[in-house]
C-alpha positions in Angstrom: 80.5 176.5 -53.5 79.1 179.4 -51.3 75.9 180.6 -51.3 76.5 183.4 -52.7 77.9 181.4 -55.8 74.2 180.1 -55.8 71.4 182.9 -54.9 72.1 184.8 -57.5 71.3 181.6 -60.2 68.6 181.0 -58.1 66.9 184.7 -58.2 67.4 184.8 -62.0 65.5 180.9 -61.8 62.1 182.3 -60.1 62.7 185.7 -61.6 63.1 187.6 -58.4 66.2 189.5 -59.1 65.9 192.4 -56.8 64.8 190.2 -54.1 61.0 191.7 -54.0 59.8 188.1 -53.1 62.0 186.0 -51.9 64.5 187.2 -48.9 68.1 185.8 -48.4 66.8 184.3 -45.5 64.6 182.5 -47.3 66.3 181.1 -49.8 68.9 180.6 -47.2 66.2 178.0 -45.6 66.0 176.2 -48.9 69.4 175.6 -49.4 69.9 173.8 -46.5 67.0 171.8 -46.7 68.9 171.1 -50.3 72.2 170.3 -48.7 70.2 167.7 -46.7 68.6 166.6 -49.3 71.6 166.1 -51.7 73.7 164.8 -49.2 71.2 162.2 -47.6 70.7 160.6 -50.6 73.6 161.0 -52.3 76.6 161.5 -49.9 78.8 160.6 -52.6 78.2 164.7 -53.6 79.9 166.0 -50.3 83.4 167.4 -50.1 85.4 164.1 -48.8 88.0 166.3 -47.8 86.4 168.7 -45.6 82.7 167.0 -44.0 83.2 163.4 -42.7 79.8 163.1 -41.5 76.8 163.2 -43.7 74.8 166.2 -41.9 75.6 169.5 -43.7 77.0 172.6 -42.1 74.6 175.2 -41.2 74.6 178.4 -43.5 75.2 181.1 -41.4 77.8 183.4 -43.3 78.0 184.1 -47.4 81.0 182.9 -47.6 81.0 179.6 -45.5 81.4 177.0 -48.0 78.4 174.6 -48.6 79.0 170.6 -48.2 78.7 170.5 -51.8 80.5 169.8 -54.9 80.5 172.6 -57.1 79.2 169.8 -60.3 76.0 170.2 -58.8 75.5 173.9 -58.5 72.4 173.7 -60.9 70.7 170.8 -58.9 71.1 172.5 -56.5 69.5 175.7 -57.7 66.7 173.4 -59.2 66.0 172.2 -55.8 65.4 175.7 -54.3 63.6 177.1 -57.1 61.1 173.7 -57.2 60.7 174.6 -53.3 59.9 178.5 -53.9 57.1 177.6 -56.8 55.9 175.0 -54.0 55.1 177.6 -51.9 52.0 178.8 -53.7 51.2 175.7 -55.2 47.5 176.9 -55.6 48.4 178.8 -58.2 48.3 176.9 -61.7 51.4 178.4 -63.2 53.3 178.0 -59.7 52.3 173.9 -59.6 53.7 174.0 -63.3 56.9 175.5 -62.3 57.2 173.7 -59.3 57.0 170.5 -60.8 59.6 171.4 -63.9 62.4 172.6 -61.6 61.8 169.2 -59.1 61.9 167.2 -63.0 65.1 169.4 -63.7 66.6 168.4 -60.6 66.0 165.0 -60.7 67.8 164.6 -63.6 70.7 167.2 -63.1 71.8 164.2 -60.1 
């Protein structure tokens, strides 16, 4: 899994398709705090064949593969979205969505 297997499931997640809100970058910045995440508590999720250490690789190129399996794309894409929607938790609606992607990707592992 790349990320860009991933930022495109994650735009159509927090409706941002044409990237008005939400740079690569950023979401970039989410999916390795997923990746450490994931892996931390679950390093049974990494790629046993290519990491032997539990700290992720660094996302620095669209096609560098993630230390991820590919079963947990969608947890994966839960995770970011729940982290987006965190961001402006004072809105109502964002606290709502926040806390349904985290519920999705709690349960997705």
């Amino acid at each position: 899994m790349t990320p860009n297997d991933v930022i495109p499931e994650i735009r159509r997640a927090v409706n941002d398709p044409n990237a008005i809100r939400w740079s690569d970058a950023v979401i970039r910045s989410y999916l390795l705090a997923a990746e450490k995440e994931i892996v931390c508590s679950n390093p049974e999720f990494q790629y046993k064949t290519k990491v032997q250490n539990v700290e992720p690789v660094l996302l620095t190129s669209n096609t560098q593969e993630m230390t991820l399996t590919d079963d947990i794309q969608m947890a994966v894409v839960y995770y970011v979205a729940a982290r987006i929607f965190s961001e402006d938790a004072e809105d109502s609606v964002n606290q709502r969505n926040a806390a349904f992607f985290l519920k999705l990707y709690k349960e997705s592992l």
